[in-house]
C-alpha positions in Angstrom: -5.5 32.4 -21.9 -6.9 34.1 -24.9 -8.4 32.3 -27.9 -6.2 33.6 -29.9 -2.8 32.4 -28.0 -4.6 28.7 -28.0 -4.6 29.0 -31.3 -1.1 29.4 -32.4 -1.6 33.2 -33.3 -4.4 32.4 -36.0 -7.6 34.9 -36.3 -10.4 33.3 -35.2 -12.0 30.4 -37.0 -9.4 30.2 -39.5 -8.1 26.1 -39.8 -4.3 25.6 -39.3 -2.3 24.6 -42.6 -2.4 20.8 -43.5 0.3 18.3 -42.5 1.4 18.8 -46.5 1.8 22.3 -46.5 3.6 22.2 -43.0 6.2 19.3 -44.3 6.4 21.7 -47.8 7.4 24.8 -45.7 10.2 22.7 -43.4 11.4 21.5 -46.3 11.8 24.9 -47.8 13.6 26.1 -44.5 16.1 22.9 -44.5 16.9 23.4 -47.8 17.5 27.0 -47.4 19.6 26.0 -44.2 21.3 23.3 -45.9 22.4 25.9 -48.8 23.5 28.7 -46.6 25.7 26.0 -44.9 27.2 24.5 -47.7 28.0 28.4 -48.9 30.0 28.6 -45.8 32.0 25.3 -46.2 32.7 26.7 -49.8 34.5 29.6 -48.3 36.1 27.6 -45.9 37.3 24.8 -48.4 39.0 27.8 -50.4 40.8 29.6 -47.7 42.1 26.0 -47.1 43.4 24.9 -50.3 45.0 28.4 -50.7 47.0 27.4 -47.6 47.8 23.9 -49.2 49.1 25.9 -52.4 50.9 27.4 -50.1 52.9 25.2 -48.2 53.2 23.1 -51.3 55.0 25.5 -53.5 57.4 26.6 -50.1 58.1 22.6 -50.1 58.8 23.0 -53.9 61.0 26.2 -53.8 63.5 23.9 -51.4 63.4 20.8 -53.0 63.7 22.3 -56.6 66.9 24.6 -55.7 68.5 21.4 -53.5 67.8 19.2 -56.9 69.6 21.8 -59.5 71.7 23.3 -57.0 73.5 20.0 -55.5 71.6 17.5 -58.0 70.5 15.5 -55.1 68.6 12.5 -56.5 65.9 12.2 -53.5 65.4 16.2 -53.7 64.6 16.1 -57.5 62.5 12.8 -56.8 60.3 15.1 -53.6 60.2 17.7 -56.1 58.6 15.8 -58.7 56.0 14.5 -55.9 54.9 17.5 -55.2 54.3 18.8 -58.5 52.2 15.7 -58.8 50.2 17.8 -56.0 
C-alpha cells in the first residue's frame, strides 16, 4: 500500500483537517441535504393541496346545485362546510 492511499489521498506530510473543521464541513453537507429535501417536500405538498382544491370544489359544485336546486337543508349545511375548507 502506498503512502499516499494510508493517508486518505493527502500529499505527503500534510496533517488531516481538525475534528472542528471536519464537524463544520458535515454540517455544511446536512444542511445542504436537509434543504434540497425540504425543496422537494415543497413541491410535493403543492401538487397535493392542488388535488385537495380539487376534490373540494367537485364536492362543492354538487352540494351547492342540490342546496339551490332542491333547497335541501343538509346539502346547503355540506356546502357551507366545505367552504369553511
Amino acid at each position: 500500500m502506498s503512502r499516499r492511499s494510508c493517508s486518505g489521498g493527502r500529499p505527503k506530510g500534510k496533517e488531516p483537517p481538525a475534528d472542528a473543521v471536519l464537524i463544520r464541513y458535515a454540517c455544511k453537507d446536512v444542511s445542504t441535504a436537509l434543504r434540497e429535501r425540504h425543496t422537494e417536500l415543497d413541491v410535493a405538498v403543492d401538487e397535493l393541496r392542488i388535488v385537495h382544491h380539487m376534490r373540494l370544489e367537485r364536492l362543492f359544485s354538487v352540494a351547492f346545485r342540490r342546496a339551490v336546486k332542491d333547497g335541501d337543508l343538509l346539502a346547503i349545511d355540506r356546502a357551507v362546510r366545505i367552504l369553511e375548507q
